[in-house]
C-alpha positions as CSV (number, residue, x, y, z in Angstrom):
1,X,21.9,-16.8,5.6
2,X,24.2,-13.5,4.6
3,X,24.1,-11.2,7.3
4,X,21.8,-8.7,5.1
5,X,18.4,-10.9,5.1
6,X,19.1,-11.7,8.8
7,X,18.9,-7.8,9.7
8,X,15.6,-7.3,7.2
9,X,13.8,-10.1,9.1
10,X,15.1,-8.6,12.8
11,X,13.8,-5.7,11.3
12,X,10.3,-7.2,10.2
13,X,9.1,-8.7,13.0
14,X,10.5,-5.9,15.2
15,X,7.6,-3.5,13.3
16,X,5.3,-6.2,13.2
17,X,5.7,-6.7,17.2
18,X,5.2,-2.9,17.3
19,X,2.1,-2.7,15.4
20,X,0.5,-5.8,17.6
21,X,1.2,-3.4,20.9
22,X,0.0,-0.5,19.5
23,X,-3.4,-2.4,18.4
24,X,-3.2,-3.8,22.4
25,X,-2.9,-0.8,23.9
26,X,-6.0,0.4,22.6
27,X,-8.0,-2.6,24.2
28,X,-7.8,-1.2,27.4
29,X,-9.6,1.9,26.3
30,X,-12.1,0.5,23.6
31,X,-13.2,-2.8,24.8
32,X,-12.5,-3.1,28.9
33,X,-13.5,0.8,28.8
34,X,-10.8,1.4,31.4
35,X,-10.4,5.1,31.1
36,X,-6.1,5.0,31.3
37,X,-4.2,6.8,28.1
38,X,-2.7,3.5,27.2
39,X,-3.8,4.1,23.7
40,X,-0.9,7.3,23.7
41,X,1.7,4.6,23.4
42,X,0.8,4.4,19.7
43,X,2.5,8.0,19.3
44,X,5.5,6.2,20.2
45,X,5.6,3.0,19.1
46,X,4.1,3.0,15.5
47,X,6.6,5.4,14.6
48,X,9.3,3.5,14.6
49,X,7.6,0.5,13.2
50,X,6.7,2.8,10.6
51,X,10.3,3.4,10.2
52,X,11.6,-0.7,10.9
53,X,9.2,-1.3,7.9
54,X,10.6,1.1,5.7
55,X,13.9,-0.1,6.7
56,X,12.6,-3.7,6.1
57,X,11.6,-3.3,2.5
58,X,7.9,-3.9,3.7
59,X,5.5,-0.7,2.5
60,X,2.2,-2.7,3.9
61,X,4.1,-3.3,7.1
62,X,5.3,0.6,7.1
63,X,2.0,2.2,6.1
64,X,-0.2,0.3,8.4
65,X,1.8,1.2,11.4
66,X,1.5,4.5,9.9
67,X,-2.2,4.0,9.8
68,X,-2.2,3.0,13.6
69,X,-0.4,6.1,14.6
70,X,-3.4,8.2,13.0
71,X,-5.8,6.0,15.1
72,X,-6.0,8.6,17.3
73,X,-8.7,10.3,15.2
74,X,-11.1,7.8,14.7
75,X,-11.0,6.0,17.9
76,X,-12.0,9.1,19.5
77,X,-14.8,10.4,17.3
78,X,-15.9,7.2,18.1
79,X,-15.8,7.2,21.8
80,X,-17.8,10.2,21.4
81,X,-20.2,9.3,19.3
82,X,-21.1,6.3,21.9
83,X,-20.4,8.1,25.3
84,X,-22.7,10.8,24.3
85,X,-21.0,13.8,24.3
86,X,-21.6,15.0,20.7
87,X,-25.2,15.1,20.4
88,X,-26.3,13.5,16.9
């Protein structure tokens, strides 16, 4: 194996590993509904898997840590809608 497709694969499961903690460090907040901003480590991880995927020749690895770091939005109109504070 040439030293090329050894640093693409580094590079793949290095964003891959990424994307799995940013989906884990919303647990905390969505399912054990402990109330710690664990889920602000996706502003920091999922950017640079974003940018290991792109690296790695991988768009669906790249645009779905892309997707995660836009989680933001969704996970908390959700958290409002079920907590209560937007009335509906």
């Amino acid at each position: 194996m040439n030293k090329l497709t050894l640093r693409i694969k580094i590079f793949y499961y290095l964003s891959l590993t990424l994307f799995l903690l940013g989906v884990i460090s919303w647990v905390p907040y969505l399912v054990l509904n402990i109330q710690k901003p664990y889920g602000m480590l996706t502003f920091i991880l999922n950017p640079l898997g974003f940018y290991l995927g792109y690296i790695a020749k991988n768009r669906l690895l790249a645009l779905i840590n892309l997707a995660m770091l836009f989680s933001f939005i969704p996970v908390m109109i959700y958290v409002y809608l079920t907590k209560g504070y937007i009335p509906m």
